[in-house]
N, C-alpha and C positions, 0 to 999 in steps of 0.2 A: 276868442274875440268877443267880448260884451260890452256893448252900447247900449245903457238906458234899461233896464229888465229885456234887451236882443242881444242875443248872443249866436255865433254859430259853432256848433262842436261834432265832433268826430259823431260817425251814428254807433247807434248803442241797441245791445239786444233788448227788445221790449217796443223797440222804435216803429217797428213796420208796418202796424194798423195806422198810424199817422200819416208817415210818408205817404204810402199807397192811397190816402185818404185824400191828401195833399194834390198828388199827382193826377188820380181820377177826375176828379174836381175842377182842377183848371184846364188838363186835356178836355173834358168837355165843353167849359165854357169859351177856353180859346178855341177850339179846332172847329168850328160849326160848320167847315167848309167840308170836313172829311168824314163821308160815310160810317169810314171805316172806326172812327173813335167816337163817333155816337151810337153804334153799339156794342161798345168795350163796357164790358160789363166789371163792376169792382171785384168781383170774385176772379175775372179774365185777369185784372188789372194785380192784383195779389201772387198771381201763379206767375207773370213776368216778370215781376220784382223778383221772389223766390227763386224761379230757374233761369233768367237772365241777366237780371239788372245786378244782384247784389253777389254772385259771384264772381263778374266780370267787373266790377267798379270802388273805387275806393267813394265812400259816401258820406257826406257832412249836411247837419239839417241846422236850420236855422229856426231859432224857438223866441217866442214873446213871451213874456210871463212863464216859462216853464212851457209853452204849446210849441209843439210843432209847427211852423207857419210856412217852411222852405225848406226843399233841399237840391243838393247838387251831388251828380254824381259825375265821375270823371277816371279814364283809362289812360294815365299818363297826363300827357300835355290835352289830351280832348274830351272838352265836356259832351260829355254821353245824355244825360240831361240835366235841367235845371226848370224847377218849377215853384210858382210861388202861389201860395192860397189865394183863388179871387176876393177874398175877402181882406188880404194884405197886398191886393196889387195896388202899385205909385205911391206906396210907403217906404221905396228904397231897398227896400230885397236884393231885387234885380241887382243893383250895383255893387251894393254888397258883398252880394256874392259871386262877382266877376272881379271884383278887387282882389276877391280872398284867392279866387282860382288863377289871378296872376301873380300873387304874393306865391301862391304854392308852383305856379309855371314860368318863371321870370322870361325866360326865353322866348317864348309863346304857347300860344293855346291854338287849338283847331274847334270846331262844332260846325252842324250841320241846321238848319233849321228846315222849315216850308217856305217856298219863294211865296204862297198867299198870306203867310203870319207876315204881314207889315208890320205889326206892334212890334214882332220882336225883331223882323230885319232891322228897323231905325234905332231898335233900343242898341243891338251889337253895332252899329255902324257908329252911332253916337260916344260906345268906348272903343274907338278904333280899331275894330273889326271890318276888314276890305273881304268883301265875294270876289271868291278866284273862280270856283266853279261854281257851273250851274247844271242840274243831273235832275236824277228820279229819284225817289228813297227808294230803301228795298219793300219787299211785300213785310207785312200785309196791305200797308197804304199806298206803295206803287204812287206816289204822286210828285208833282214838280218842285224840287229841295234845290238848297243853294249852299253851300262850303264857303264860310267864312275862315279865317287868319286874323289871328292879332299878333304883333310882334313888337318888342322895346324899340322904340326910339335910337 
C-alpha cells in the first residue's frame, strides 16, 4: 500500500534497529504514566522484539520517504501492537494502519490498550472499537487495561 512517498509493507530483515527505535520512542513519550516503561531501557526494548515480539507476530512497518515511521504487529485477528513515531503522530498512521489491519481481519480485530492512554482509547473507539472488558495487563506493568473489539457492520 503507498500513499504519497507512505507506504506500508511486510517487515524485512535489516528492519529492527527502526522498529525497536519506533517503539522505545513513543512508549516513552506515550506512557509517562507507567513507571515501568520509563525505565525500559532500548537495549531491554531490542531483547523483547527479538525473543517476544517477532516470533510471536506477523509485522508490517509503515515507512515515509524510505524511514521507518510505524509499525503494527498482529497474532491472528489481535493487534499485539501498534506504534507510530512521535514525531509522525496526527499524520494519519494511526488509521492507516487499523485500515490495513482490517483489510487483513475482515471479520474483526481484538487489542488491548491502558484504560490511562485516552489518546488511544478515543482514537480505537473513534474506528469502531467497543471496550468489552476492563482488567489488569500482565507483569511487568500490572496496570489498569481495557479489551477493545471491532467487528463489520
Amino acid at each position: 500500500m503507498d500513499v504519497g512517498g507512505s507506504s506500508i509493507r511486510e517487515f524485512q530483515e535489516g528492519d529492527e534497529p527502526a522498529v525497536v527505535g519506533v517503539w522505545h520512542r513513543s512508549g516513552k513519550a506515550r506512557y509517562t504514566f507507567l513507571p515501568t516503561w520509563q525505565e525500559f531501557t532500548l537495549d531491554t526494548a531490542r531483547k523483547v522484539f527479538r525473543e517476544v515480539i517477532r516470533p510471536k507476530c506477523h509485522i508490517w512497518v509503515g515507512t515515509r520517504d524510505y524511514q521507518i515511521v510505524a509499525y503494527l504487529a498482529m497474532k491472528g485477528s489481535y493487534i499485539d501492537r501498534m506504534y507510530v513515531d512521535p514525531n509522525e503522530w496526527r499524520k494519519g498512521w494511526g488509521t492507516r494502519l487499523v485500515e490495513f489491519a482490517k483489510n487483513l481481519s475482515p471479520d474483526g480485530l481484538e487489542l488491548h490498550t491502558h484504560q490511562q492512554n485516552v489518546v488511544a482509547r478515543a482514537f480505537y473507539e473513534r474506528h469502531g472499537f467497543i471496550a468489552v472488558k476492563f482488567g489488569t495487563s500482565p507483569p511487568p506493568e500490572c496496570a489498569p487495561d481495557v479489551e477493545y473489539h471491532w467487528r463489520p457492520a
